[in-house]
C-alpha positions in Angstrom: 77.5 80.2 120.5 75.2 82.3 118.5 75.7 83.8 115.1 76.5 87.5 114.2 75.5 89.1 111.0 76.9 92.2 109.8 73.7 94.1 108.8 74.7 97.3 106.7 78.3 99.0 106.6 78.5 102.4 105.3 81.7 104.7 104.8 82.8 108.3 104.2 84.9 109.2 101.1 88.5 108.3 101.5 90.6 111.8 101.2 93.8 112.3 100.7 95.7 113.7 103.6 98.8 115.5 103.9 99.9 117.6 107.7 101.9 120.2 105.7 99.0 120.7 103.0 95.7 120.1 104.7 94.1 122.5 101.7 94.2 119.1 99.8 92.7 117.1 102.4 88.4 117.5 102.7 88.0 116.6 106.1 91.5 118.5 107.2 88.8 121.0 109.2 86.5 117.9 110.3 87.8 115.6 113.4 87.7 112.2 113.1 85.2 111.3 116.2 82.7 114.1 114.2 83.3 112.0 110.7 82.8 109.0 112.4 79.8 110.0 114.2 78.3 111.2 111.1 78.4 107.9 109.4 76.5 105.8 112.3 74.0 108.6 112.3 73.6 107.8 108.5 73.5 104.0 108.9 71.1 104.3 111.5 68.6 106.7 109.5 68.9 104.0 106.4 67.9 101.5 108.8 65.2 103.4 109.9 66.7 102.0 113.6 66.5 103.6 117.1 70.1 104.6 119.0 68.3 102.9 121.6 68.6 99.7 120.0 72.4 99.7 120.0 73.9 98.2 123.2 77.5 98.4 122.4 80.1 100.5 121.0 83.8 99.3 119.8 85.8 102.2 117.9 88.5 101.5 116.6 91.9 103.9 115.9 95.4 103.6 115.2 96.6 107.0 117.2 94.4 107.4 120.2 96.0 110.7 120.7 95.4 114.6 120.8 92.0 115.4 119.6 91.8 111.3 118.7 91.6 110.3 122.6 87.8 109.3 122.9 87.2 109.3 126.0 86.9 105.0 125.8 85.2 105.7 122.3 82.4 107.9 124.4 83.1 111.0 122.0 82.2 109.8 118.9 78.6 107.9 120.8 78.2 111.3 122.1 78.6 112.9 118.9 76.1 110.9 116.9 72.8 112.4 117.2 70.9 108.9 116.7 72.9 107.4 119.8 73.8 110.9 121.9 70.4 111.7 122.8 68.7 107.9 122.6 71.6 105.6 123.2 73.6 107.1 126.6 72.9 103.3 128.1 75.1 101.9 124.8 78.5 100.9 126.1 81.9 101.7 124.5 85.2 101.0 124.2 88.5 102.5 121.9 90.8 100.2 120.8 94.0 100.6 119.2 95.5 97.6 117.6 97.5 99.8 115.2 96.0 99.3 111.6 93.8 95.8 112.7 91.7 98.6 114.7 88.9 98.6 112.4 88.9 94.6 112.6 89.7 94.3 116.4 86.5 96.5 116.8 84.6 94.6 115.0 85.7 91.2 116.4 84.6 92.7 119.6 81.2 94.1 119.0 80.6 90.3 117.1 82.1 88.2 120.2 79.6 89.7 122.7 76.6 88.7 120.1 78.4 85.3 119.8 78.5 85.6 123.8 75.0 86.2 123.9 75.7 89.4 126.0 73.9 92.1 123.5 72.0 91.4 120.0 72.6 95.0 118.7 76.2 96.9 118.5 78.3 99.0 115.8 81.9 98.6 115.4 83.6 101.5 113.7 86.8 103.2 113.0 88.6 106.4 111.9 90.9 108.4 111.6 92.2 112.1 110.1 95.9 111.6 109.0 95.9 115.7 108.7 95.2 116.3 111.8 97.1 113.8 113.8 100.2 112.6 111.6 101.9 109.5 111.9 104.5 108.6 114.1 107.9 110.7 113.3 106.0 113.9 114.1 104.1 112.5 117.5 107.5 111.2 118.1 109.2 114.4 118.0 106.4 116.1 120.0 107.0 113.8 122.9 103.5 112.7 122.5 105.0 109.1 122.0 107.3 107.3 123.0 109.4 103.9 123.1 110.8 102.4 126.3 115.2 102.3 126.6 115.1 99.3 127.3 113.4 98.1 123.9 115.9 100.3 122.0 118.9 98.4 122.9 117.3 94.6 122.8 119.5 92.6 120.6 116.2 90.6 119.1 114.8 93.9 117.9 115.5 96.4 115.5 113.1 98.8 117.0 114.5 101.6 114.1 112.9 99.2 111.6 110.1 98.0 113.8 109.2 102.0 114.1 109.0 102.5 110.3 106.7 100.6 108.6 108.3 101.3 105.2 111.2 99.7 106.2 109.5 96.7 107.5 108.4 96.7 103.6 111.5 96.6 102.4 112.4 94.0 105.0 109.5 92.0 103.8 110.4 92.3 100.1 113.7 91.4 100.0 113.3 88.3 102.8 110.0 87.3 100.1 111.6 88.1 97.0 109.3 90.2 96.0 110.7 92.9 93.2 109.9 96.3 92.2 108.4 95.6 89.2 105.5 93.5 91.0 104.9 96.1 93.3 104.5 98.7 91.2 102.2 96.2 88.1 100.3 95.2 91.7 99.3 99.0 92.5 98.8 100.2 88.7 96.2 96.8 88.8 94.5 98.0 92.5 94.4 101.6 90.7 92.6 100.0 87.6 90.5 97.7 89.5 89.4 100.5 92.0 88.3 103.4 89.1 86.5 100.0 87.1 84.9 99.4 90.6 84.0 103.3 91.1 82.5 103.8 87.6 80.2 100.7 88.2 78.7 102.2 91.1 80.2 99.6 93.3 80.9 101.7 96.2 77.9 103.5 96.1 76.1 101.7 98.4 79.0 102.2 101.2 80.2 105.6 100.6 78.1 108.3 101.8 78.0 111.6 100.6 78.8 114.0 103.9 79.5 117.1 104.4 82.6 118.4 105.7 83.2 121.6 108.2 83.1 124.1 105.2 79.6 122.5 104.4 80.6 120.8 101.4 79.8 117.8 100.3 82.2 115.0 100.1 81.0 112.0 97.4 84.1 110.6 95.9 87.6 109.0 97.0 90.5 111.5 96.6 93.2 108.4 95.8 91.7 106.3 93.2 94.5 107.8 90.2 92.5 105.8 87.0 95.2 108.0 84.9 98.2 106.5 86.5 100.3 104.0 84.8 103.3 101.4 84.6 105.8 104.2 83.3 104.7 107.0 85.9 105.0 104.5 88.5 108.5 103.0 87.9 109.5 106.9 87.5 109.1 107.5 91.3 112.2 107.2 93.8 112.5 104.5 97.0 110.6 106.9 99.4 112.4 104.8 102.7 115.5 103.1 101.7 118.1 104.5 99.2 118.1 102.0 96.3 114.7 100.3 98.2 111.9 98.9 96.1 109.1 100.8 98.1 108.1 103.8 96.7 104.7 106.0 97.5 103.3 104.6 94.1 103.5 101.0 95.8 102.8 102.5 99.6 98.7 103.3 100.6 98.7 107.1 100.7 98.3 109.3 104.0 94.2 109.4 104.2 91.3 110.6 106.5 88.1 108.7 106.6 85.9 106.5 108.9 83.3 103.8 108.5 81.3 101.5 110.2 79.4 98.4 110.5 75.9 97.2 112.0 75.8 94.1 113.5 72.6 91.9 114.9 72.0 88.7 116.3 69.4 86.2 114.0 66.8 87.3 116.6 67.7 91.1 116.0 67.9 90.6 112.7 64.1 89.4 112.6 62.9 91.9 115.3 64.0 94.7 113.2 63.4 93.4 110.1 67.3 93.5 109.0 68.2 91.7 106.0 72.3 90.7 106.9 75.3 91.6 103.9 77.0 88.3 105.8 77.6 85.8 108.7 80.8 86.2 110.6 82.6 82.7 110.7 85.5 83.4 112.8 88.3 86.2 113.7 92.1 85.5 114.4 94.8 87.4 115.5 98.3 86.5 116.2 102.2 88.1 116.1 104.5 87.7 113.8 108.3 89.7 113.9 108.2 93.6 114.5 110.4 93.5 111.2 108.7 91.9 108.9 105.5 92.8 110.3 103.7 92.1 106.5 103.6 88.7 107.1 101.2 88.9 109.8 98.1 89.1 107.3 99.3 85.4 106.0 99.6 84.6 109.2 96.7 85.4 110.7 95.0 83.7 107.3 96.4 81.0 108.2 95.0 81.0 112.1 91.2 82.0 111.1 91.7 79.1 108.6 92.7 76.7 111.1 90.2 77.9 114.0 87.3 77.7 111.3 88.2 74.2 109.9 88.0 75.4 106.4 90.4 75.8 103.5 92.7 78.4 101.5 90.5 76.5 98.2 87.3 77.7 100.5 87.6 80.8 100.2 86.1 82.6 97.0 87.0 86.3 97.5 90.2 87.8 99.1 90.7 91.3 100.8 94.1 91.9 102.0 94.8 95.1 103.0 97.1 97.2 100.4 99.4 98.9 103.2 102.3 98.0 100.9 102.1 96.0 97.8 104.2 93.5 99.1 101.9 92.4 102.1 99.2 91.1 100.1 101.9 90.0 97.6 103.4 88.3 100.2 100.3 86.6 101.5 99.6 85.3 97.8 103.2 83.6 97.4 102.1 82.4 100.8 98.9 81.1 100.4 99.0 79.9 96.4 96.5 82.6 95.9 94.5 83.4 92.8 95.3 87.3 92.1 91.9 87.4 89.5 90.4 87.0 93.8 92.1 89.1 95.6 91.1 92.8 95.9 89.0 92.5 93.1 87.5 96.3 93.7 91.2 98.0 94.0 92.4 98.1 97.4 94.3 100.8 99.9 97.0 101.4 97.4 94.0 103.3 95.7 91.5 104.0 97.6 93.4 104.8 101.0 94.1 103.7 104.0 92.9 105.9 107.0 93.9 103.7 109.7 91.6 102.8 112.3 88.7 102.9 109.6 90.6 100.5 107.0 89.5 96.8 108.7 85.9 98.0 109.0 86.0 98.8 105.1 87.8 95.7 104.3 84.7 93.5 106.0 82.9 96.2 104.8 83.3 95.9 101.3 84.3 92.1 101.0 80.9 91.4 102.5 79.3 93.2 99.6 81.4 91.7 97.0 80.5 88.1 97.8 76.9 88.8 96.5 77.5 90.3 93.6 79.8 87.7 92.1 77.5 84.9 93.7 80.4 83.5 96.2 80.2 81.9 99.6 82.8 82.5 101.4 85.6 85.6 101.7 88.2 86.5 104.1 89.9 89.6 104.9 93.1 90.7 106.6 95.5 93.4 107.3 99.2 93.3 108.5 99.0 95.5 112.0 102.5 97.8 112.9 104.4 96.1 115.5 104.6 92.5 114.5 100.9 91.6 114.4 98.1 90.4 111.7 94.0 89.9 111.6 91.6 88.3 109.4 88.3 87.8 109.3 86.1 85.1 107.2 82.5 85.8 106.3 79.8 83.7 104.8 77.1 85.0 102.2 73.8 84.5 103.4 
């Protein structure tokens, strides 16, 4: 099996989204195939590479609905000038594996370089949280669905399965985790996140685009570096009356997209690439629709064990922030070190726009393990439904 190296990753600002508000969101006038389009165009141009070079498409997105149906991810190829008019021979796919989209894309685009079937492809992911809500509203609509049959199975609850903050709360109270470490976990992803911001840390992924009313969108609309412990514990359950979760301890509504270049070693040297990281391995696996937090331990657990290394192996952690209590949760778990995990802030602060979260999470770990001179890092995200991924990547 060959190896696959992610070779550059590059983001849009995280905004904040909001259906009834979409004055506060920047890309509420932008679709989320355009954003997404715009940020391969822009890792292309910084990589000085043809669209012709890229053989392989795999977009990932948590609501493949309305205006976010892409025609099997053909939209936002289309859309991007670089691969539009030089890449119509690039194959694509759209996957929706709820919020492991980003990461299921990216497993896919690296599997056919491991395959030996293409040695240039992009995985990437969005989506615009104004413009196509979450669940209650599709749900109302019509525009989704769930089958009779599931909503009378004794072994489900599907009216906790449906609502991720109550699988949350499930989680929490089956892990006992407690308010107060959910809300010192977000004030600390906050802190860490504005630390990371003021370094300049993120400016190497987060592009400066502009939106549909030609303004330019540099910053990340979540990141609260004012916030603190007392404003936090000040904010009512949000999901459960006399519940732990609150939105100070839930990722915020967001619209974004990213996406990541990946080569073979012989692309890599062909175009002159210089790779952020190796890909080790990628695991998925299921986990109950309940409690559907524990699937980023879990699926930890299975990359660990398909890659024969080690929780002690691992130098950085990125555990996606979709509720304080998964990657709390995964660190009762796992007998991780906290001063690893998330080092930069995670989605509790800087967002979490669904199908474009896993790509950032690779995305970013692979640029942290440089810069504090580690080997090897993992990332994971809990997936709606019951499910988890996680990736490990090597510095090289």
């Amino acid at each position: 099996m060959k190896d696959a190296y992610i070779a550059d990753y590059a983001r849009s600002g995280f905004s904040r989204a909001h259906p009834r508000k979409p004055e506060v969101d920047a890309w509420a006038d932008t679709r989320g195939d355009a954003l997404l389009a715009g940020v391969i165009d822009a890792l292309l141009e910084r990589q000085d590479l043809d669209g012709a070079a890229v053989e392989d498409l795999s977009v990932g997105c948590a609501l493949p609905v309305k205006e976010q149906w892409g025609f099997g991810g053909r939209y936002p190829l289309w859309l991007a000038k670089r691969l539009g008019e030089r890449g119509r021979g690039c194959a694509s796919r759209q996957i929706d594996q709820q919020c492991g989209s980003g990461l299921a894309a990216l497993r896919s685009t690296a599997r056919e370089i491991q395959a030996g079937a293409i040695e240039v492809g992009l995985a990437g992911g969005f989506e615009n949280m104004t413009r196509v809500p979450m669940g209650p509203a599709l749900f109302k609509e019509g525009v989704l669905t769930s089958p009779a049959a599931l909503q009378q199975a004794p072994w489900l609850e599907l009216d906790v399965a449906l609502n991720m903050g109550l699988t949350a709360e499930r989680l929490a109270d089956s892990a006992g985790i407690e308010r107060e470490a959910m809300d010192a976990f977000a004030l600390a992803s906050h802190q860490r996140a504005a630390a990371a911001d003021a370094a300049g840390r993120f400016d190497d992924e987060r592009l400066v685009l502009t939106n549909a009313e030609g303004e330019p969108v540099a910053r990340d609309a979540n990141i609260r570096a004012d916030t603190s412990a007392e404003r936090l514990a000040g904010l009512d359950p949000v999901f459960l009356e006399g519940g732990k979760v609150t939105a100070g301890n839930s990722s915020p509504l967001t619209s974004g997209a990213a996406a990541a270049l990946l080569m073979s070693e012989h692309a890599l040297a062909r175009h002159d690439a210089r790779p952020l990281a190796r890909v080790v391995g990628v695991a998925d696996c299921g986990v109950a629709p309940e409690r559907m937090g524990a699937g980023a331990a879990a699926a930890i657990c299975r990359v660990l064990q398909q890659t024969g290394l080690h929780v002690e192996n691992i130098d950085i952690w990125e555990i996606n922030e979709a509720f304080a209590a998964v990657p709390l949760h995964a660190m009762a778990e796992l007998a991780l070190d906290p001063e690893r995990v998330n080092v930069w802030g995670g989605a509790l602060a800087l967002g979490h726009p669904l199908g474009a979260t896993g790509i950032r999470l690779a995305g970013t770990l692979a640029r942290i393990l440089p810069v504090e001179g580690r080997r090897y890092g993992c990332a994971a995200a809990c997936i709606g439904g019951g499910q988890g991924i996680a990736v490990i990547l090597e510095r090289v």
